[in-house]
Backbone as JSON, one array per atom type, in Angstrom:
{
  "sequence": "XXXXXXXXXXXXXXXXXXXXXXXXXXXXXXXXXXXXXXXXXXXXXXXXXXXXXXXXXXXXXXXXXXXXXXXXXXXXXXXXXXXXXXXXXXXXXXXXXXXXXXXXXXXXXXXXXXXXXXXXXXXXXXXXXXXXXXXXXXXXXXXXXXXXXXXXXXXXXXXXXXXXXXXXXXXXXXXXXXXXXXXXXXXXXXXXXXXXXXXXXXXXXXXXXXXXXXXXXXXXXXXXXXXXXXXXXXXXXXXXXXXXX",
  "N": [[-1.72, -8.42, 19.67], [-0.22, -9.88, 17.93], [-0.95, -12.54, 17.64], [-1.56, -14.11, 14.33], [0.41, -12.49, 12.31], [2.67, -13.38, 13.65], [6.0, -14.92, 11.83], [4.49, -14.72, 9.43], [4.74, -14.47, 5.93], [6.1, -11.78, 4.36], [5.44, -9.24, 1.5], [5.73, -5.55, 1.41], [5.27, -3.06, -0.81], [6.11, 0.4, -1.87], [8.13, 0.91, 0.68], [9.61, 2.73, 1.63], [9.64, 4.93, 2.94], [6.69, 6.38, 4.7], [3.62, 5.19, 4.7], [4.18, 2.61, 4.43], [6.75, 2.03, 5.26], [5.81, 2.68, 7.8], [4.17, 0.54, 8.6], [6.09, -1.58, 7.78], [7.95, -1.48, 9.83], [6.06, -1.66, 12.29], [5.12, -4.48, 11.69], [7.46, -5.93, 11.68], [8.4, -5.43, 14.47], [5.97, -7.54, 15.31], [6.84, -9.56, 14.51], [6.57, -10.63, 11.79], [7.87, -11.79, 8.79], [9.6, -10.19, 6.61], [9.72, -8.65, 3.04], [10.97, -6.02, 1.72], [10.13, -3.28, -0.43], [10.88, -1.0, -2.71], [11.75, 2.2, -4.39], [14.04, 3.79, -3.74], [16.97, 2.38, -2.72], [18.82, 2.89, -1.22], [17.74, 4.21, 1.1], [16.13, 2.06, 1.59], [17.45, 0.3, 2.68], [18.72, 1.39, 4.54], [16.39, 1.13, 6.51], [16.23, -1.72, 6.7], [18.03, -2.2, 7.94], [17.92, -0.91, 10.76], [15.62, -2.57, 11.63], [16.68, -4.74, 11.48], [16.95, -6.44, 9.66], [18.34, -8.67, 7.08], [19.99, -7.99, 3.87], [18.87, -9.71, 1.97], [16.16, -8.7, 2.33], [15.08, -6.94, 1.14], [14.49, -5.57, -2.08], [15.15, -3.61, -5.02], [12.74, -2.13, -6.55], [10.25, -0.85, -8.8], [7.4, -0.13, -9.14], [5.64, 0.43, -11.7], [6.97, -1.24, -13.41], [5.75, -4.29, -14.67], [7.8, -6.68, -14.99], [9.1, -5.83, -12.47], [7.97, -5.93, -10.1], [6.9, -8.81, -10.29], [9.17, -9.89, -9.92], [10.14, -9.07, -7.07], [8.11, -10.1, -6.31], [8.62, -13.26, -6.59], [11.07, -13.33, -5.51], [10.67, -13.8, -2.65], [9.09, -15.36, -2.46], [11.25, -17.52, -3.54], [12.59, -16.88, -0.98], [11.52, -17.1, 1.28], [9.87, -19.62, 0.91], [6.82, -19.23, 0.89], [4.41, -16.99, -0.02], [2.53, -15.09, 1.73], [1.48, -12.37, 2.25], [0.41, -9.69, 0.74], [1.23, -6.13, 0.83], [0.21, -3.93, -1.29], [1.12, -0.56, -1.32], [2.34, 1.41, -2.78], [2.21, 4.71, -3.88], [1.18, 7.95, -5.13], [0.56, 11.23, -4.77], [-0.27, 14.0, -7.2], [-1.54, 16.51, -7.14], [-3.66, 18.49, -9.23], [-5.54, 20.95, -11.06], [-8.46, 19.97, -13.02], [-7.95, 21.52, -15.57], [-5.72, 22.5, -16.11], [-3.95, 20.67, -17.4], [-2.09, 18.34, -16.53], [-0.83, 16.27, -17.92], [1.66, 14.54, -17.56], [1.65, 14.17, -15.28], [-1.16, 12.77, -14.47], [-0.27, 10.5, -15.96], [1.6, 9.52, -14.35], [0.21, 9.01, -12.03], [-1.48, 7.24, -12.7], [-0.35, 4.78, -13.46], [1.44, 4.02, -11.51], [-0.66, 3.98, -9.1], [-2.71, 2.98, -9.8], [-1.81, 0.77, -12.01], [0.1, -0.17, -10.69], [-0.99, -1.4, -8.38], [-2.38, -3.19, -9.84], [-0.08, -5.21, -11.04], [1.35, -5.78, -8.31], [-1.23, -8.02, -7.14], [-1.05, -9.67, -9.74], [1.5, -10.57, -9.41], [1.37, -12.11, -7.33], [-0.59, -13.55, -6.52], [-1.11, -16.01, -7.89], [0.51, -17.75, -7.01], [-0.72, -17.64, -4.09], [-3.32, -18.88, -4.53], [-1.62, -21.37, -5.31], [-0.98, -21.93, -2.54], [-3.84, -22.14, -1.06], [-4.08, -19.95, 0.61], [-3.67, -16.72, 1.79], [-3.54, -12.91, 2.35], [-4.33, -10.25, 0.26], [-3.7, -7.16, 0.48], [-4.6, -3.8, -0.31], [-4.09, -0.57, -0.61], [-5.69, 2.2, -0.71], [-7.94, 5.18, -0.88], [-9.61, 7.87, 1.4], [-9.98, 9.76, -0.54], [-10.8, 8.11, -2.21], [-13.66, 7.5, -2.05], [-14.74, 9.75, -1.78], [-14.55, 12.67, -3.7], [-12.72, 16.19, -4.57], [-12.23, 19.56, -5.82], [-9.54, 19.43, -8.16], [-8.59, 17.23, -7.29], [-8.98, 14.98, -9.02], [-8.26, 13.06, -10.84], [-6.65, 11.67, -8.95], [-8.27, 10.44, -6.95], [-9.85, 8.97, -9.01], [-8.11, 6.99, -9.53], [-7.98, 5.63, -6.87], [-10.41, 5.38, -6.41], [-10.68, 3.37, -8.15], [-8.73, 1.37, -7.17], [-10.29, 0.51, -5.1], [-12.51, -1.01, -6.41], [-11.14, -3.09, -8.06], [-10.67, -4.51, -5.76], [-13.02, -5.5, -4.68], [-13.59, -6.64, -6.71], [-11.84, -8.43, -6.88], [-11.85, -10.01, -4.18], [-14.53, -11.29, -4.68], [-14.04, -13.05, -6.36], [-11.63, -14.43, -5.18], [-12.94, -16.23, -3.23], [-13.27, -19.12, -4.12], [-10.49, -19.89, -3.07], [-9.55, -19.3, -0.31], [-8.74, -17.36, 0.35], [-7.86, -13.81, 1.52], [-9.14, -10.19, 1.22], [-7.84, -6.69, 1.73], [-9.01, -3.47, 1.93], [-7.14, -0.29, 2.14], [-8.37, 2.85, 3.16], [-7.15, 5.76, 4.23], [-7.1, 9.19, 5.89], [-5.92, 12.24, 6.02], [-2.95, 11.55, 6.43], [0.48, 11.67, 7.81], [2.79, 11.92, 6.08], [4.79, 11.22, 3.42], [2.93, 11.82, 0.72], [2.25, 14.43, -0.14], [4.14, 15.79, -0.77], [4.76, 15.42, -3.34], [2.98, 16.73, -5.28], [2.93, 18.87, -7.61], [1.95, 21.15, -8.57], [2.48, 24.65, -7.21], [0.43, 26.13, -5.72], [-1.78, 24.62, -5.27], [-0.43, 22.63, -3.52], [0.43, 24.03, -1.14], [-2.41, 24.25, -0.43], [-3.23, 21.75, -0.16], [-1.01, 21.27, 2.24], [-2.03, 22.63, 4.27], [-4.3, 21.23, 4.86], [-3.33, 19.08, 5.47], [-2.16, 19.62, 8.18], [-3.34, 18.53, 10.38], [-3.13, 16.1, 10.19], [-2.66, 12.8, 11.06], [-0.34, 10.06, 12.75], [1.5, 8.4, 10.63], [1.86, 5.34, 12.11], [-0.73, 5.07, 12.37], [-1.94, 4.44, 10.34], [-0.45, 1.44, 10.27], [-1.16, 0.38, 12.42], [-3.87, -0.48, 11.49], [-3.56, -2.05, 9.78], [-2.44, -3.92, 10.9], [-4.58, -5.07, 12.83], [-6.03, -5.89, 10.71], [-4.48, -8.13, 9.62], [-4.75, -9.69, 11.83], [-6.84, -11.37, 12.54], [-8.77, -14.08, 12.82], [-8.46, -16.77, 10.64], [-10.52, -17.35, 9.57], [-11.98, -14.78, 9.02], [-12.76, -12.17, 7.55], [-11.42, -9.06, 6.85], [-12.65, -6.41, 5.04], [-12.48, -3.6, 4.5], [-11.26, -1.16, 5.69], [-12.02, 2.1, 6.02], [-10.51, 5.04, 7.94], [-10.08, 8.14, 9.35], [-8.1, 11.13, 10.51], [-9.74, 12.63, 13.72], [-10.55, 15.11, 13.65], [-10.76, 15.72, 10.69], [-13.01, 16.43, 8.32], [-13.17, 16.43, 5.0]],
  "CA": [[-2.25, -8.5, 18.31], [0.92, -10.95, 17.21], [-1.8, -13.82, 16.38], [-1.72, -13.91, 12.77], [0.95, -11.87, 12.22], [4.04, -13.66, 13.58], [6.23, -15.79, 11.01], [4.24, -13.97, 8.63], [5.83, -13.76, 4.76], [4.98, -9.9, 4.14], [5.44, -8.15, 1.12], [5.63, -4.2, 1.27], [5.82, -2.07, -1.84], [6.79, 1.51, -1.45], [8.49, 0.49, 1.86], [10.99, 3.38, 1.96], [8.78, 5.74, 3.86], [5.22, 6.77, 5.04], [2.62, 4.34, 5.65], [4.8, 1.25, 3.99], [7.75, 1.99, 6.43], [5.26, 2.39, 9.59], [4.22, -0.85, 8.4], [7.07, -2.82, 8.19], [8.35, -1.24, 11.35], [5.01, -2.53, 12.86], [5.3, -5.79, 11.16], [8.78, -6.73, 12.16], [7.92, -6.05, 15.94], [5.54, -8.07, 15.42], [7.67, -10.9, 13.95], [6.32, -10.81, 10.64], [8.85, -12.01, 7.9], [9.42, -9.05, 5.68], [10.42, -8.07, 1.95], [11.08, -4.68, 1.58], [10.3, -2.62, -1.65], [10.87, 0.92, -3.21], [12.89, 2.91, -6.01], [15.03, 4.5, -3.11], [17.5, 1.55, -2.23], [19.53, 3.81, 0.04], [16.54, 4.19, 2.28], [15.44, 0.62, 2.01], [18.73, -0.56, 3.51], [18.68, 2.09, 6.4], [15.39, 0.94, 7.35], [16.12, -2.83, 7.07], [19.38, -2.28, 8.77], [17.35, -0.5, 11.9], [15.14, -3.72, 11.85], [17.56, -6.49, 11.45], [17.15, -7.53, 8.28], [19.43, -9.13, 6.06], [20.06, -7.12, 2.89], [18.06, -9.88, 0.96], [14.85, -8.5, 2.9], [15.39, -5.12, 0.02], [14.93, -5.62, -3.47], [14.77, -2.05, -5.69], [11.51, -2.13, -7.31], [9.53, 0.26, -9.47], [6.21, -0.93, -9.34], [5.29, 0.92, -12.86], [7.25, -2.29, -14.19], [5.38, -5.25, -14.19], [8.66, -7.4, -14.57], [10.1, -5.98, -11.47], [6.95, -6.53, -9.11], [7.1, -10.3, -9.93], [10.83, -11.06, -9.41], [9.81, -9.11, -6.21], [7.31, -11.47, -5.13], [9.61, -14.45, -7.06], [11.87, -13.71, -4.56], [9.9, -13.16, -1.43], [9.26, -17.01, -2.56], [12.26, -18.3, -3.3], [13.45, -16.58, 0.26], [10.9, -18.01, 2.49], [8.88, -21.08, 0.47], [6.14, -18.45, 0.32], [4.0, -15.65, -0.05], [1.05, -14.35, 3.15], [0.61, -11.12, 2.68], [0.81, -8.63, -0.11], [0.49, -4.95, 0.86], [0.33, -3.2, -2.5], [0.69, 0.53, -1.22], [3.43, 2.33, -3.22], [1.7, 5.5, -4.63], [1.53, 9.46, -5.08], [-0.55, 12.0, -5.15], [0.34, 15.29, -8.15], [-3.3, 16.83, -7.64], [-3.87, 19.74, -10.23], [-7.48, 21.35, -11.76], [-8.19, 19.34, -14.65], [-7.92, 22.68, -16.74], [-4.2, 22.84, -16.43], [-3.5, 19.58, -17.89], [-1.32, 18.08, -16.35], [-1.18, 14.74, -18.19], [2.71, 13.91, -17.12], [1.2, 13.49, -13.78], [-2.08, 11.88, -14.71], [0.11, 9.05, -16.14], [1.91, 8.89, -12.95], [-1.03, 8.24, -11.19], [-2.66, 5.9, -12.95], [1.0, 3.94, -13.42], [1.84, 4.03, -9.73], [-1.5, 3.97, -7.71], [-3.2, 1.53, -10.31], [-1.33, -0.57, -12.73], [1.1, -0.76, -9.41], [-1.56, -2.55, -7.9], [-2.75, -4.61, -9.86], [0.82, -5.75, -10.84], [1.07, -6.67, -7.08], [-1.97, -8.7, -7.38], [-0.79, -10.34, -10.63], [2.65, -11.54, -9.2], [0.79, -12.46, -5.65], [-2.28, -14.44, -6.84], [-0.75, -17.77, -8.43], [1.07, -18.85, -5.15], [-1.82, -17.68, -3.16], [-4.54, -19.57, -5.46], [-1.65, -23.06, -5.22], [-1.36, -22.45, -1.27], [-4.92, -22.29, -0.83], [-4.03, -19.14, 1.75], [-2.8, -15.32, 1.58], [-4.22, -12.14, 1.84], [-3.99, -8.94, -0.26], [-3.97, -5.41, 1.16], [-4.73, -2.83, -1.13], [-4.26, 0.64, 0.35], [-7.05, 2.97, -1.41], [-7.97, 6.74, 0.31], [-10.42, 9.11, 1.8], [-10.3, 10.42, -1.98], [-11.43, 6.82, -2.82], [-15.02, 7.68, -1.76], [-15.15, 11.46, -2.11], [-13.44, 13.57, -4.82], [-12.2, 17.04, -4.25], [-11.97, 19.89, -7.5], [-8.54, 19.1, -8.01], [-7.97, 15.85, -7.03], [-10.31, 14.26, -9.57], [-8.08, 12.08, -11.07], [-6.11, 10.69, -7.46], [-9.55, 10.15, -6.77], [-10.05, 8.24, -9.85], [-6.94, 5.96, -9.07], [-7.82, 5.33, -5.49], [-11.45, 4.34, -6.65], [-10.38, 2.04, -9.12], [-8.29, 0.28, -6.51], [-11.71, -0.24, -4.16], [-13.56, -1.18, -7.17], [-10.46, -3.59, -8.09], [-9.91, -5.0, -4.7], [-14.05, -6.11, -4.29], [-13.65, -7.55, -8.02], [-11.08, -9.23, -6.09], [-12.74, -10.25, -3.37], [-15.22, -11.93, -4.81], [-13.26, -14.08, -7.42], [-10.36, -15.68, -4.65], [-13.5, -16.91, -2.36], [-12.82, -20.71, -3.62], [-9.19, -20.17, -2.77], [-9.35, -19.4, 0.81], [-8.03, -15.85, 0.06], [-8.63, -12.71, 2.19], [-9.0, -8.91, 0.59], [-8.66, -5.74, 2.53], [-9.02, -2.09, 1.4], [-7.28, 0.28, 3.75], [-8.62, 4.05, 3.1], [-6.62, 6.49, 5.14], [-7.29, 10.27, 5.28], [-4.87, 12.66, 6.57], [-1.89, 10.62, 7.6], [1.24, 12.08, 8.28], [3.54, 10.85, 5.04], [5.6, 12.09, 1.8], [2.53, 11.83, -0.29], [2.06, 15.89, -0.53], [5.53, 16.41, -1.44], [4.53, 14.8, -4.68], [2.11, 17.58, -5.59], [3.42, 19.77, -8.72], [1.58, 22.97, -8.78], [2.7, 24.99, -5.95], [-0.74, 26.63, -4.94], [-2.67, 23.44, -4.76], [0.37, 22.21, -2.65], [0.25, 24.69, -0.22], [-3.61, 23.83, 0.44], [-2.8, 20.34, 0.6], [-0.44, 21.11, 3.23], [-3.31, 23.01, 5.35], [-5.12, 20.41, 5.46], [-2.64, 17.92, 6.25], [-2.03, 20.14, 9.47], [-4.32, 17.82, 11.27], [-2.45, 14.63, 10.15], [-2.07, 11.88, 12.23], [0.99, 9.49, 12.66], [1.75, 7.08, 10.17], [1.58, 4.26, 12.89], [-2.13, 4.64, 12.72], [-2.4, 3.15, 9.31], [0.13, 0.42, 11.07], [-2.09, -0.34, 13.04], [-5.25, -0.87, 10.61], [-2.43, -3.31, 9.01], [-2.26, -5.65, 12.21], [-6.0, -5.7, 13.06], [-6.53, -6.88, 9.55], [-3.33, -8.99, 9.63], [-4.61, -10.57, 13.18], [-7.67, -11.62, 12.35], [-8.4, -15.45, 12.56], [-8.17, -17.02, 9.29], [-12.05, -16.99, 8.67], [-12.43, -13.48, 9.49], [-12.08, -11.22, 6.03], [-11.93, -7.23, 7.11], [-12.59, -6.35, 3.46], [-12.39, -2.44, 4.12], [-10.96, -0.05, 6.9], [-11.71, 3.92, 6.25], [-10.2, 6.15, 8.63], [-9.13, 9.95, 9.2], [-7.98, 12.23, 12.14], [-11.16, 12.84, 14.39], [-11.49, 16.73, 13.28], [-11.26, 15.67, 9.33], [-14.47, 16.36, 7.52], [-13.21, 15.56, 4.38]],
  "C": [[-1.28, -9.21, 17.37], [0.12, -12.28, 16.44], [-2.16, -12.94, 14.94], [-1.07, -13.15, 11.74], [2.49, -12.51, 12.1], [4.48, -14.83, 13.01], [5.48, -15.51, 9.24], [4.9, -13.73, 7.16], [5.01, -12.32, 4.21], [5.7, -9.07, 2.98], [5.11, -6.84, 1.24], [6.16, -3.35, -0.28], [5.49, -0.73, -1.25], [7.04, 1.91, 0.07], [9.55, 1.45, 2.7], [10.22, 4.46, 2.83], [7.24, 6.0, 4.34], [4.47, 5.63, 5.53], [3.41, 2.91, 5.34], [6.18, 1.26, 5.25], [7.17, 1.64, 7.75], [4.87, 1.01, 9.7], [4.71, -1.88, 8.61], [7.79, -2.64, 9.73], [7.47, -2.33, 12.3], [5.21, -3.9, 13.26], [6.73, -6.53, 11.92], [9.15, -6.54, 13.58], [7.28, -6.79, 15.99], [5.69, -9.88, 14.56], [7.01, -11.35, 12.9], [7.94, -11.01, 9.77], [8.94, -11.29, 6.3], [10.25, -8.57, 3.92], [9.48, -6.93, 1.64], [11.02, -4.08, -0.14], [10.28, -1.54, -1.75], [11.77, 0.85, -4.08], [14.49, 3.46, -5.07], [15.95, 3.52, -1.73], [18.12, 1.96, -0.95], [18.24, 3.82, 0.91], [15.99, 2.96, 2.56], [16.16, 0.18, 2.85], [18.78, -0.21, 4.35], [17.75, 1.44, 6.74], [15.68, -0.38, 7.14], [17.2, -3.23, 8.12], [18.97, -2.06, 10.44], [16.41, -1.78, 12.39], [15.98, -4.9, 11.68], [17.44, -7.23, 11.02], [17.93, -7.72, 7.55], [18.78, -8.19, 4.68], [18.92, -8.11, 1.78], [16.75, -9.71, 1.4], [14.57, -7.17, 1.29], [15.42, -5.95, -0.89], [13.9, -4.12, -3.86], [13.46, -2.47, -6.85], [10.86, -1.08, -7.89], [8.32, -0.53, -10.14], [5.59, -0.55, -10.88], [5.77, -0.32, -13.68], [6.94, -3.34, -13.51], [6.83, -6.78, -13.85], [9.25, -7.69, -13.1], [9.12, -6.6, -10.64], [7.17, -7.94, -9.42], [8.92, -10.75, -10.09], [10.67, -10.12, -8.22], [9.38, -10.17, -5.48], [8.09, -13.22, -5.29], [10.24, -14.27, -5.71], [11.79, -13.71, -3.44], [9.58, -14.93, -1.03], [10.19, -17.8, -1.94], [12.99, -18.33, -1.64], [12.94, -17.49, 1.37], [9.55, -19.47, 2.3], [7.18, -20.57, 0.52], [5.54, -17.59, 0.53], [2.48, -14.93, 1.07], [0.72, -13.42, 2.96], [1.24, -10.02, 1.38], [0.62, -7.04, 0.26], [1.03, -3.96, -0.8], [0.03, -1.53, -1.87], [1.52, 1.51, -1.69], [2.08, 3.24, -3.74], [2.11, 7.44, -4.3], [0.37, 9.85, -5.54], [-0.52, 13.71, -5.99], [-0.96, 15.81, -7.89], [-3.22, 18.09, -8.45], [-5.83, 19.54, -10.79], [-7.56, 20.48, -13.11], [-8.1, 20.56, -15.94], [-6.57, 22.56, -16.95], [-3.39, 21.58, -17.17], [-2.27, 19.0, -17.54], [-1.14, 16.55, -16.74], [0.08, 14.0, -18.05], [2.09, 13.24, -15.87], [0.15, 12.75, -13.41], [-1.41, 10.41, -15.11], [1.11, 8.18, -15.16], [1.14, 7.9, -12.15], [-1.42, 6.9, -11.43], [-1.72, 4.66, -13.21], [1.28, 3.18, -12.21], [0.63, 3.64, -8.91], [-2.38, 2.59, -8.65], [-2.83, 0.44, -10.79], [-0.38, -0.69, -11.32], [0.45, -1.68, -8.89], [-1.89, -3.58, -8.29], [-1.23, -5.63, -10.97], [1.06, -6.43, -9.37], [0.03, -7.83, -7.02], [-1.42, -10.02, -8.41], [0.77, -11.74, -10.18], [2.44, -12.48, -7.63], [0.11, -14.07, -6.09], [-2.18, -16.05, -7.44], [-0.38, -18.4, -7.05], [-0.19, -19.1, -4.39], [-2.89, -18.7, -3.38], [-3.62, -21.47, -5.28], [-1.7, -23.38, -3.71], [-2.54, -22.32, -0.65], [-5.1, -21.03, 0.47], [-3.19, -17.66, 1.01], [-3.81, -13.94, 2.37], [-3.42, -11.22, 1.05], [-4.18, -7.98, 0.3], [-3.42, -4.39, 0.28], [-4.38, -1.42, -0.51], [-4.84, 2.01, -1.12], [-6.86, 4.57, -0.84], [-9.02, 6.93, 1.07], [-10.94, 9.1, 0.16], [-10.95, 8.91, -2.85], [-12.59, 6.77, -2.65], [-15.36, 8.86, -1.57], [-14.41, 12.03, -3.08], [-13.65, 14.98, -4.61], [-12.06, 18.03, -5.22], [-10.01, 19.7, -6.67], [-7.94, 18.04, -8.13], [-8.77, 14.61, -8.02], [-9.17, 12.46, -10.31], [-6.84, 10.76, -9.94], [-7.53, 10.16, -7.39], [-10.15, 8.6, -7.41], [-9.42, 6.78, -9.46], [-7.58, 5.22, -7.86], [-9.3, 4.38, -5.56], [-11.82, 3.21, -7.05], [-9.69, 1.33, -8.5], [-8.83, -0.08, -5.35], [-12.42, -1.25, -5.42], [-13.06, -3.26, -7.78], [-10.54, -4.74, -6.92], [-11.63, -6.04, -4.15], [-13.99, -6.45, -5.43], [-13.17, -9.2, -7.11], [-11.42, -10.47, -5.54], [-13.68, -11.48, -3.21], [-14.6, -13.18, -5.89], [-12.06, -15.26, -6.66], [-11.7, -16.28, -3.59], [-13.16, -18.2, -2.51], [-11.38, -20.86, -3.46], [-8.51, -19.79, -1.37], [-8.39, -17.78, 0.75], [-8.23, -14.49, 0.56], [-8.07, -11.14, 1.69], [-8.82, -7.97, 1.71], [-7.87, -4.58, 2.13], [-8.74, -1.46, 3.02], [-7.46, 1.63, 3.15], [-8.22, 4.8, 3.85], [-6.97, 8.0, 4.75], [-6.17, 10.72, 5.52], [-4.19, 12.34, 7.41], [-0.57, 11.8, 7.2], [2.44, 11.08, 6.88], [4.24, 11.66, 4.08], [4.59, 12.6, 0.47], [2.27, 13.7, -0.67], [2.98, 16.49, -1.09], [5.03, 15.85, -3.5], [3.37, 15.97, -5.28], [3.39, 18.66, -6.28], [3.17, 21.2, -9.05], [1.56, 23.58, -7.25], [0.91, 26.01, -5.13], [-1.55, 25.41, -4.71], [-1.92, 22.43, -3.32], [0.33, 22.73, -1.01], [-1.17, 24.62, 0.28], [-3.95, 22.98, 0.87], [-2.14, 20.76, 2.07], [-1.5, 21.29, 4.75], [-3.77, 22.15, 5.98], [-4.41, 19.31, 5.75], [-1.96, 19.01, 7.8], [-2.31, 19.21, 10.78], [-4.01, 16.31, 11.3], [-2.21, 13.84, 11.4], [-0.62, 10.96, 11.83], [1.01, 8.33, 11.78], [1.64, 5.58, 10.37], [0.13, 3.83, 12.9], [-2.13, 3.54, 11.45], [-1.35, 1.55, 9.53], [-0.76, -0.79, 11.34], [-3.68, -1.25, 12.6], [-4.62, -2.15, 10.27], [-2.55, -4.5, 10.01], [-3.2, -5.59, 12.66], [-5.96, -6.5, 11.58], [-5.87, -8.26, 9.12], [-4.49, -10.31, 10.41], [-6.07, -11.28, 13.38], [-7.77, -13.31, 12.24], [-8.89, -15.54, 10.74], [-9.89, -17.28, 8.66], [-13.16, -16.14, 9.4], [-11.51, -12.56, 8.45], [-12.68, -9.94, 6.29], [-11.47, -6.83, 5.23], [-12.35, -4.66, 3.4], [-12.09, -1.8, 5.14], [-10.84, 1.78, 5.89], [-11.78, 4.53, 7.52], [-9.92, 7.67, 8.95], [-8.75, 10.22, 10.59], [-9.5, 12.46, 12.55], [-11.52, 14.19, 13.66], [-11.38, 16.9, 11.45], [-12.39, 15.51, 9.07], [-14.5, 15.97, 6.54], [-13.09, 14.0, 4.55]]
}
C-alpha cells in the first residue's frame, strides 16, 4: 500500500501521540516525507528521533494560533518544495452535561477541533490550489454523526468538521484536490484523559474498554493516502466490531 504514499510531503498536526503518532509511524514506514506537529516538543523529538528524522521534521505548534499553523506548513514548504498531504487531526475531547457549564472547555473545543482545522486548511490550500495537487485529511468522529447527552458540544465540533470538509470538497474540484473525512470510534488514544468532570470520565473510560489500536486509524490514513490520483475516498467511519455507539 506504498503507491501513493512514498516521497510523500505529509503534514501531521497533533503528532505527539494517539492517532497522529500511529500515523506518522505508519507514514514514515511507508516512506512518506514527514513534518511533525504538537505543543509537546519533548515528545515530538522522541518520536522523530525513533523514526529518523532530522530535528527540522518537528516544529512546536499550537494549532489554536493561526500564525503558527502557517509557518508550519511555510516550512513543510520551504523544507521539501512542497505540500501533499495535510492531516489536520490535533484535538480533545472535555465532554460535560450542558447544565454544568463548562464553557472553559467548550472554547477548547471549538479552538482545537475546529478553528484548528480550518487553520490547517487555510495554510494548506494556496500551494495546493498553485500545484494543481494535494489532499486534505480531516479527522472528524463517531460523535460526528451521533451525539451522546454529554458530549453535545464534541459532537458539535466533529460535525462541523464533516460539514467543513464536504464544503471543501466541493470547492477544490477545479484544482485537482482530494478531501477525506476520517471518523474513528473507540480508538485506543489520550483523547479521554482530556475529560474534566471525573464521573463522565470514568464512563468514557468504560466504553473505551473495547478500544482498538491506534494503528487502525493508520491504516484508514494509507488506504486513503494510496489511492490513485483520480480516486477521492471522501469519508472513512469506523469503530471496534462490538461498538454500538
Amino acid at each position: 500500500m506504498t503507491d501513493g504514499i512514498k516521497d510523500k510531503v505529509v503534514v501531521i498536526t497533533g503528532a505527539s501521540s494517539g492517532l497522529g503518532e500511529a500515523a506518522a509511524r505508519r507514514l514514515a514506514r511507508d516512506g512518506a516525507k514527514l513534518v511533525l506537529c504538537a505543543r509537546r516538543l519533548d515528545r515530538l523529538n522522541a518520536i522523530a528521533g525513533e523514526l529518523g528524522l532530522g530535528s527540522d521534521a518537528v516544529v512546536e505548534t499550537d494549532v489554536t494560533k493561526v500564525d503558527q499553523v502557517k509557518r508550519l506548513v511555510d516550512h513543510a514548504v520551504r523544507l521539501h518544495g512542497r505540500i501533499d498531504v495535510i492531516i489536520n487531526n490535533a484535538g480533545l475531547m472535555p465532554h460535560s452535561p450542558l447544565e454544568r457549564g463548562k464553557v472553559e472547555d467548550w472554547d477548547r473545543m471549538i479552538d482545537v477541533n475546529l478553528k484548528g482545522v480550518l487553520y490547517g486548511i487555510a495554510a494548506a490550500l494556496p500551494y495546493m490550489r498553485e500545484q494543481k495537487s494535494g489532499q486534505i485529511i480531516n479527522v472528524s468522529s463517531v460523535a460526528g454523526h451521533k451525539v451522546n447527552p454529554g458530549g453535545a458540544v464534541y459532537a458539535a465540533t466533529k460535525h462541523g468538521v464533516r460539514v467543513i470538509s464536504e464544503g471543501l470538497r466541493q470547492e477544490v474540484k477545479p484544482y485537482n484536490i482530494r478531501t477525506t473525512i476520517i471518523s474513528p470510534g473507540a480508538v485506543a488514544t489520550e483523547l479521554p484523559d482530556s475529560i474534566t468532570e471525573p464521573d463522565v470520565a470514568e464512563r468514557v473510560r468504560k466504553v473505551y474498554e473495547m478500544a482498538i489500536p491506534a494503528d487502525s486509524f493508520a491504516s484508514m490514513v494509507a488506504f486513503a493516502m494510496s489511492q490513485p490520483e483520480d480516486v477521492d475516498v471522501n469519508e472513512i467511519l469506523f469503530r471496534p466490531t462490538r461498538q454500538e455507539y
